[in-house]
KOLSELO-965001 format. One line per 4 residues: their letters; for each residue x, y, z of C-alpha. Coordinates in steps of 0.05 Angstrom, whole numbers, plus 5000, padded with zeros to 4 digits. Layout:
<vokes>
A) X,Y,Z | ... .
</vokes>
This chain:
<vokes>
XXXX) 7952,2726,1574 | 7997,2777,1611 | 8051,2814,1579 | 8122,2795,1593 .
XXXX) 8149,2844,1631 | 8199,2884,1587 | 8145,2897,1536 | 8096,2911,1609 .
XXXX) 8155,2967,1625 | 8172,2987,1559 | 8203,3067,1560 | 8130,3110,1536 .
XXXX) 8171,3180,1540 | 8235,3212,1544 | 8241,3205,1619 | 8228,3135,1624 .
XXXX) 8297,3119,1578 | 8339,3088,1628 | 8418,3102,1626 | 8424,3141,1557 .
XXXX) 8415,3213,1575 | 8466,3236,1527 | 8425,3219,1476 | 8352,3234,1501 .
XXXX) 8378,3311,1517 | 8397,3316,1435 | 8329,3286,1410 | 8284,3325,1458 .
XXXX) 8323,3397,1445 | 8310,3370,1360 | 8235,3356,1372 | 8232,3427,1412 .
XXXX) 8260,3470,1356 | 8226,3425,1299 | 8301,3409,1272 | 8298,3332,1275 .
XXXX) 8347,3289,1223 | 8317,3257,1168 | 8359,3200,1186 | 8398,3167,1247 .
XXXX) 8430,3112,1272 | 8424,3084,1340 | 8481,3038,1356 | 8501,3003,1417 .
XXXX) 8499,2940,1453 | 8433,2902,1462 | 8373,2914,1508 | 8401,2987,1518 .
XXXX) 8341,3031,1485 | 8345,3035,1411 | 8284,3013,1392 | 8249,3034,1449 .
XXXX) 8274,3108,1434 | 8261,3109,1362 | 8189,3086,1385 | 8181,3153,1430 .
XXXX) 8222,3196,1378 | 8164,3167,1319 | 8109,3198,1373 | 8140,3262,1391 .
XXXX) 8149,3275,1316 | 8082,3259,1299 | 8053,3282,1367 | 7995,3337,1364 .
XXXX) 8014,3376,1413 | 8015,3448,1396 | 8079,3456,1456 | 8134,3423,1424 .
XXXX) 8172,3425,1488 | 8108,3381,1507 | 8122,3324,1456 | 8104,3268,1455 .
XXXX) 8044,3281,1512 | 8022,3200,1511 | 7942,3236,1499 | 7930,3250,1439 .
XXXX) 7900,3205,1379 | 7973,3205,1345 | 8011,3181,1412 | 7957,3125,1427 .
XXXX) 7957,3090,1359 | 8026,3083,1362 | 8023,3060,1437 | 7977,3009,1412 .
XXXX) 8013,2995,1357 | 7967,3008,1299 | 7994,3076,1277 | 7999,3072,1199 .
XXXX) 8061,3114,1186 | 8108,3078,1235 | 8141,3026,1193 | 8183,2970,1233 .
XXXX) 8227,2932,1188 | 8273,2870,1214 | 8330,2876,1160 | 8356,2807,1196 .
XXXX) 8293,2772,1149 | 8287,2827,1095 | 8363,2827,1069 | 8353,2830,0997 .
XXXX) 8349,2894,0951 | 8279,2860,0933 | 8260,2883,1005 | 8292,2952,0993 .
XXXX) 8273,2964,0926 | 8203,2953,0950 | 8215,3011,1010 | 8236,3065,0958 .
XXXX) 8171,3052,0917 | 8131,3062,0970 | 8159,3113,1007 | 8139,3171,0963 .
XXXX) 8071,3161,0985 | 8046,3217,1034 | 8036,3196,1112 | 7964,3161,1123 .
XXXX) 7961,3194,1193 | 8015,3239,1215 | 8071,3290,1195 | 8120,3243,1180 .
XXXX) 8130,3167,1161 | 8189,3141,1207 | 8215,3078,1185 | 8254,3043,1236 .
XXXX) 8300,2980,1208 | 8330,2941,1268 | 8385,2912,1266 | 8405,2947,1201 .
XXXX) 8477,2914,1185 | 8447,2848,1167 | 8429,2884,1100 | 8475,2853,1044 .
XXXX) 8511,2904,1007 | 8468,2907,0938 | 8416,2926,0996 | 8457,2983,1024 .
XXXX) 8473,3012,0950 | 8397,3005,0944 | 8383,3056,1010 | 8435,3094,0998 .
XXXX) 8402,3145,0945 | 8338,3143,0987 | 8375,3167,1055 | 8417,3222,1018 .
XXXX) 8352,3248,0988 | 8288,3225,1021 | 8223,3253,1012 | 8201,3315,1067 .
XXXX) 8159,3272,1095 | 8197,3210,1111 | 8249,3192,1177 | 8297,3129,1184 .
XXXX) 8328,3110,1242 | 8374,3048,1233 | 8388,3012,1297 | 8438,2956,1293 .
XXXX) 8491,2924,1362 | 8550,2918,1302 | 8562,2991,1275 | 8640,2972,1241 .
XXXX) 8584,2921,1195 | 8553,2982,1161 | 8585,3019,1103 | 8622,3089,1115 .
XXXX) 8573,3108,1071 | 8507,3100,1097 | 8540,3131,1167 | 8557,3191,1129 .
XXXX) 8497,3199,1117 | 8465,3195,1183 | 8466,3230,1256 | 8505,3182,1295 .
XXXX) 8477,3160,1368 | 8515,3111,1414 | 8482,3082,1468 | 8515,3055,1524 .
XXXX) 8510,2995,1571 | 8471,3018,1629 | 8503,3023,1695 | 8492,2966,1744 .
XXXX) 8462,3016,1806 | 8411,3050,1744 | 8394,2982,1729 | 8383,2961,1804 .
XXXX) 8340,3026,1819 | 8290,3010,1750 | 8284,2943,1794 | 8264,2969,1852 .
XXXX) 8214,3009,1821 | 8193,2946,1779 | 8187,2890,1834 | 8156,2955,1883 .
XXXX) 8092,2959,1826 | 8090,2880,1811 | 8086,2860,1890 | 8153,2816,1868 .
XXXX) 8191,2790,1936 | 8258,2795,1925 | 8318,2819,1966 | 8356,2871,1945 .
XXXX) 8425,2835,1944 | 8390,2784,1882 | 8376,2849,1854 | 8449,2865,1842 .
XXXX) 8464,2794,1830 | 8415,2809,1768 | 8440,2879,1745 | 8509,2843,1742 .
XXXX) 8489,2789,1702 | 8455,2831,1655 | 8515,2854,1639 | 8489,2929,1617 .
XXXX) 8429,2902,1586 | 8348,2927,1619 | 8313,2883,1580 | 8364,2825,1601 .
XXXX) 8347,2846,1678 | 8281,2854,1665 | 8275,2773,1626 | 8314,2750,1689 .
XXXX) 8263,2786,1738 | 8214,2757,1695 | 8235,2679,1706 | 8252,2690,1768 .
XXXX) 8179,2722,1780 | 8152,2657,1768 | 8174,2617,1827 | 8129,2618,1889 .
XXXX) 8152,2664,1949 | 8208,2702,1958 | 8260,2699,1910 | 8322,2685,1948 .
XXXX) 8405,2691,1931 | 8399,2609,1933 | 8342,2604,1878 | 8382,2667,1842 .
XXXX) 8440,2631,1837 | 8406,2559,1821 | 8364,2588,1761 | 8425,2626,1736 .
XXXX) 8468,2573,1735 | 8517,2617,1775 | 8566,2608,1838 | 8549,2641,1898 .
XXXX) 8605,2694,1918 | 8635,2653,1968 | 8653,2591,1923 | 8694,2648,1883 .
XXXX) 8728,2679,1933 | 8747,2597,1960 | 8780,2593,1892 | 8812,2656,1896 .
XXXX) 8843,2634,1963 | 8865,2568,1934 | 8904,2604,1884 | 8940,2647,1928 .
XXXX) 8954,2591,1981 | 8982,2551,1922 | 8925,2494,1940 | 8912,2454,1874 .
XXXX) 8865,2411,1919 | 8827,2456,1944 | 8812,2499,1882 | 8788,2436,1839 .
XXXX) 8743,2410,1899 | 8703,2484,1901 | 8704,2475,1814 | 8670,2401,1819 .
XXXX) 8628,2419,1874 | 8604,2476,1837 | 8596,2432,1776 | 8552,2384,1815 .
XXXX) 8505,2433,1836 | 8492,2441,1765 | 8531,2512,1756 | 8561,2529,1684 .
XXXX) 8632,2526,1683 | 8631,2583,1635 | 8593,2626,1676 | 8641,2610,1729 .
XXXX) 8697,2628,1691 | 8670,2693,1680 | 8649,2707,1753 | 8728,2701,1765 .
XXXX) 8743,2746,1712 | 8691,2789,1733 | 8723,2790,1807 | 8785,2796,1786 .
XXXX) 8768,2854,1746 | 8749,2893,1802 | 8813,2869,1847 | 8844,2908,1790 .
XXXX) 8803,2966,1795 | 8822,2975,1866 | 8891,2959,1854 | 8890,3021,1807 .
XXXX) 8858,3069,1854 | 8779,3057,1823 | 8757,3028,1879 | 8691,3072,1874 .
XXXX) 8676,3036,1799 | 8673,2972,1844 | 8597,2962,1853 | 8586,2908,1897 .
XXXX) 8565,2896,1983 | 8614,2924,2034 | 8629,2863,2064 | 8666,2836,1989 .
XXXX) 8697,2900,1987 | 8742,2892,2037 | 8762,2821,2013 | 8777,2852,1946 .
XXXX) 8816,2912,1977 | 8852,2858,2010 | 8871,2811,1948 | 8882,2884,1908 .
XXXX) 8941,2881,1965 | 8963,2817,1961 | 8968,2805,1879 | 9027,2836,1841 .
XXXX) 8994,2879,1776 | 9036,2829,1730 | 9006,2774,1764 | 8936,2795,1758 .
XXXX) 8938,2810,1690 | 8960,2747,1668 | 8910,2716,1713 | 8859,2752,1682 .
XXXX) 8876,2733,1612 | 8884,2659,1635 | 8811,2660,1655 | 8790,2701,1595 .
XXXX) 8817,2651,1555 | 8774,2597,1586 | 8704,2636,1582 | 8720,2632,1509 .
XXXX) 8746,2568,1497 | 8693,2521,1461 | 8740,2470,1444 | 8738,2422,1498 .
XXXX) 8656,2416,1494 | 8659,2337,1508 | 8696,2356,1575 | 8671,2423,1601 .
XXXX) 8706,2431,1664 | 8775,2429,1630 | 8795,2494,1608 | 8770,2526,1680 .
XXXX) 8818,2465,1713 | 8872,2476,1661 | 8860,2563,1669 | 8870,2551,1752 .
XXXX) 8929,2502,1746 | 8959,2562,1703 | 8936,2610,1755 | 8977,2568,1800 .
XXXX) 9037,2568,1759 | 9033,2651,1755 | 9024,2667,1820 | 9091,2615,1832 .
XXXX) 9131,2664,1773 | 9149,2710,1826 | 9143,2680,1893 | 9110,2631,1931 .
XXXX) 9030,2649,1941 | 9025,2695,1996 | 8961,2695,2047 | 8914,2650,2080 .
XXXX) 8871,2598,2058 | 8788,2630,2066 | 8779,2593,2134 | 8838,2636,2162 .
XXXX) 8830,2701,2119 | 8859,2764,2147 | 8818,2818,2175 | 8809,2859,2110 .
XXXX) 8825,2934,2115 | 8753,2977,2116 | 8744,2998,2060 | 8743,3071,2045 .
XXXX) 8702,3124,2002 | 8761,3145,1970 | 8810,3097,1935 | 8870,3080,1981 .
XXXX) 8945,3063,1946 | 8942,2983,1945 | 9020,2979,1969 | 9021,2907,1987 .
XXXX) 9037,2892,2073 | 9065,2973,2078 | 9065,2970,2160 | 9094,2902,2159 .
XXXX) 9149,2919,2119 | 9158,2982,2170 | 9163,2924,2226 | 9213,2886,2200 .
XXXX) 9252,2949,2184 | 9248,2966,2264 | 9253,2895,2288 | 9335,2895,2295 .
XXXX) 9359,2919,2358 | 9399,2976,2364 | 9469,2966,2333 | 9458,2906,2297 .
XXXX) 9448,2899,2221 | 9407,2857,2181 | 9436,2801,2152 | 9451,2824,2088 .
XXXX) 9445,2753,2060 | 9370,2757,2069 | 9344,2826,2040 | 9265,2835,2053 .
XXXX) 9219,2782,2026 | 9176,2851,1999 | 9238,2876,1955 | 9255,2810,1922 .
XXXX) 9185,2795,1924 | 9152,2860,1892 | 9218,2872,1847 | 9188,2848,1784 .
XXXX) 9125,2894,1797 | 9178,2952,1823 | 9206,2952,1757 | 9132,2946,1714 .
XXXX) 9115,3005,1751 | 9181,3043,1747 | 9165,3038,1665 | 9099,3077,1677 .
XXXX) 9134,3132,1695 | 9201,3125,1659 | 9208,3066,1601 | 9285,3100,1605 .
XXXX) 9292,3077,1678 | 9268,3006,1676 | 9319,2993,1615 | 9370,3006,1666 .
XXXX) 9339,2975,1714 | 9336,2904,1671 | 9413,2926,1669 | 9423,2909,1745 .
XXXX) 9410,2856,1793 | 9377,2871,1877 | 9427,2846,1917 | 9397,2853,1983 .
XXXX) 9406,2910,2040 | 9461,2935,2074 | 9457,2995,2128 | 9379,2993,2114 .
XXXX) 9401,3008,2040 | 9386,2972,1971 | 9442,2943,1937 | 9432,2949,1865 .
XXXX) 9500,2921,1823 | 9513,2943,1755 | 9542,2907,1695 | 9596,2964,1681 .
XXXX) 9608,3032,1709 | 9574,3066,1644 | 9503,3038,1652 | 9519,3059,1735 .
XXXX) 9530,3138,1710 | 9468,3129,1670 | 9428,3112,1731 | 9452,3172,1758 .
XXXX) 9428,3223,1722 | 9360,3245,1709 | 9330,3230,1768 | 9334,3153,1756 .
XXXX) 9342,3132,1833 | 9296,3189,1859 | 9248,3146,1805 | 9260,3087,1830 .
XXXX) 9261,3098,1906 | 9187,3136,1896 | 9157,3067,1864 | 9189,3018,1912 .
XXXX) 9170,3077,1970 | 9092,3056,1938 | 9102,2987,1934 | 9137,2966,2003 .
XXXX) 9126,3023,2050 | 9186,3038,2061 | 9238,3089,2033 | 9301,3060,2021 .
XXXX) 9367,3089,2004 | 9398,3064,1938 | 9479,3041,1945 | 9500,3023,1870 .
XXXX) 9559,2977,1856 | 9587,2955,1791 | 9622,2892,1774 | 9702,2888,1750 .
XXXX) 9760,2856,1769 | 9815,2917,1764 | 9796,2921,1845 | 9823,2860,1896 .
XXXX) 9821,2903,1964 | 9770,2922,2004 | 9741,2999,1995 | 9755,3038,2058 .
XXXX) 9692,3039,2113 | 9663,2972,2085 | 9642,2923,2133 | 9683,2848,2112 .
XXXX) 9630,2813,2135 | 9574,2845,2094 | 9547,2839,2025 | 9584,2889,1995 .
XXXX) 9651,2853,2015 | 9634,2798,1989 | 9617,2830,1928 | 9687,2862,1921 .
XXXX) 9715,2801,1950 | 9679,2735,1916 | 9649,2770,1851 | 9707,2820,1832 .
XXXX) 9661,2876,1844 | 9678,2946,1859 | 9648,3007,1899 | 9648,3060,1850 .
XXXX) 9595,3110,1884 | 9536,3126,1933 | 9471,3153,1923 | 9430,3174,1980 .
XXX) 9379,3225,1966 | 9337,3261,2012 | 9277,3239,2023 .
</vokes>
């Protein structure tokens, strides 16, 4: 019988470790200069290298090769046992079915004996924090003092489960989830040597399920191996139990049109082709996750075709930063929720009718439904500022004739709009100026200037000084397109009359006039 494939492709040296260079440069300069740790700890999520590299660490270590720059060379008698997996003095222990400090005890009494074969005896205990705690007092003694002769390396996916010290005693690696385009290119190479069919966008469909785990990738390829001819985004998607990405980006659009029809229909038809509502759930989050990578200028950690980058770079436009965090947590919250097992589809319904409910909180959903979608914006190499509609908000600034005003009565949709993000965004870059900006109320534009009115004259003087409104004009500058002067008012009743130069049938007037208002000053600062 063949071997599975992830045991088939299974790292044999230092340069076939995907994704963990950080570590592989520290172990190869040890072997080098003879200075390896009697003990380490490989940590990190799963299917990321630990074992794999504590296999190739045992062979350098133990390697005959008289250049230790050479080690391990795969050649000699030393690197083949172990290849084949008869090498006497490498020891694998699974500590998740030897727990006790029976199991342990039994390690320390043998593990003054001297190597049957090589230099050193490695032991290597996966995943090491299932040991109880009588078992970790047991190693304790052993790993502060071990014979000459002897090397652990613990590898365990929950380092905060092992005692502070056992990791004091220990040289510390974390490995890392493997990025999705190192991942994709180990396919290539894989399906290239295995005659596999397969396009390359099922490829990345893979590496993203995999979620930072090879050996997940490689299981997939495996299963999906198995089918006769190509391997297609169809069968990808129906082995997976996942959505292609055009049923998520139909829910998206549902959301944002405010369509509770629409978005259930693309849920139940997505049930009935047999796709995990889980898995669905998380496809959303996913997507949303990278809407708010572009949204924060990270477009380039986005890894996904061209063609869904410009649909993101277009809902990163279109979806307030409040909004889409709450959307994401909504969503979260449904990928995790095991309580409605009898009725699966529930929490995604009851996570989209929320959705719904959000994207209401400051507006009514803006955009198109997916059969009308916008053109999206190309998408650039270098992340662009998200500021949602800039050059439509520029055209409705220009769209009054010559000499006549906007009705004051109906300030910009964008300012009223964006005004709860304005002021989320103000408190990035001054928490000072959003308290005094949850002090006032947008009360619309007059002269092609922002109308901000105060609750007294003192908070007003506040917002003055230290650069408040130069603050404040920069984010809404971001956020609109357009820079707009600042006029601040502040409520009272001492005033009756009309300040001098005030139009009486503007906002301002009938501030003064129906609101006992007063003009107290007017901020305009160069742009």
């Amino acid at each position: 019988m063949s071997k599975v494939l992830y045991l088939k492709w299974r790292p044999g040296n230092w340069d076939e470790v995907i994704g963990q260079d950080h570590i592989i440069t520290t172990l190869k300069n040890a072997v080098r200069q003879d200075r390896v740790s009697h003990a380490q700890i490989f940590s990190g999520p799963r299917g990321t290298g630990k074992t794999s590299t504590a296999r190739v660490l045992a062979k350098a270590v133990n390697c005959l090769a008289e250049d230790l720059a050479e080690r391990p060379c795969n050649e000699c008698a030393h690197c083949q046992a172990v290849m084949r997996g008869d090498f006497l003095d490498l020891i694998e222990i699974d500590a998740a079915s030897n727990t006790s400090v029976d199991d342990i005890r039994e390690l320390r009494e043998k593990i003054n004996f001297s190597p049957n074969q090589g230099r050193y005896k490695v032991y290597v205990i996966d995943e090491v924090h299932m040991l109880s705690t009588s078992a970790f007092n047991a190693l304790l003694k052993t790993l502060e003092e071990p014979p000459d002769h002897a090397i652990f390396i613990l590898a365990t996916t929950e380092i905060h489960k092992i005692p502070v010290t056992v990791i004091s005693r220990c040289q510390r690696h974390d490995f890392r989830r493997i990025p999705v385009q190192e991942i994709v290119k180990q396919l290539k190479k894989m399906v290239a040597a295995e005659n596999i069919q397969v396009s390359e966008d099922v490829l990345g469909l893979i590496a993203r399920q995999a979620t930072g785990s090879l050996r997940d990738a490689i299981s997939i390829l495996d299963q999906l191996s198995s089918a006769e001819g190509e391997i297609t985004p169809a069968l990808a998607h129906q082995v997976l139990g996942t959505s292609p990405d055009e049923a998520v980006l139909t829910f998206i659009d549902a959301m944002l049109e405010g369509d509770p029809g629409a978005g259930l229909n693309t849920l139940h038809q997505s049930a009935q082709r047999g796709n995990d509502p889980g898995q669905f759930a998380r496809q959303v989050v996913g997507y949303l996750r990278n809407v708010l990578l572009t949204q924060m200028n990270n477009a380039q950690e986005v890894d996904v075709p061209e063609s869904l980058a410009e649909v993101i770079s277009e809902h990163a436009s279109r979806i307030s930063l409040k909004q889409l965090l709450d959307l994401i947590r909504v969503f979260n919250k449904a990928v995790v929720d095991k309580g409605a097992a009898w009725q699966p589809n529930l929490p995604l319904e009851m996570a989209f009718l929320e959705g719904l409910e959000i994207l209401k909180v400051e507006g009514a959903p803006v955009g198109k439904a997916a059969a009308s979608r916008p053109p999206a914006p190309k998408t650039q190499k270098e992340p662009t500022n998200p500021s949602p509609e800039p050059e439509k908000a520029r055209a409705d600034s220009k769209a009054a004739p010559p000499g006549e005003q906007r009705d004051a009565a109906q300030p910009p949709v964008t300012v009223l709009q964006h005004w709860s993000e304005i002021v989320q965004r103000v408190r990035d870059i001054n928490p000072a100026t959003q308290g005094i900006l949850n002090s006032c109320k947008p009360l619309g534009i007059k002269d092609n200037q922002l109308v901000l009115s105060f609750r007294s004259e003192a908070i007003m003087e506040k917002m003055k000084g230290n650069d408040h409104l130069k603050i404040c004009q920069d984010v809404i500058e971001k956020v609109i397109g357009v820079r707009l002067p600042i006029l601040c008012v502040v409520g009272g009743k001492e005033q009756s009359g009309l300040p001098e130069g005030v139009d009486p049938n503007g906002l301002v007037a009938a501030v003064v006039r129906d609101l006992g208002g007063a003009l107290v000053s007017e901020e305009n600062p160069e742009k």
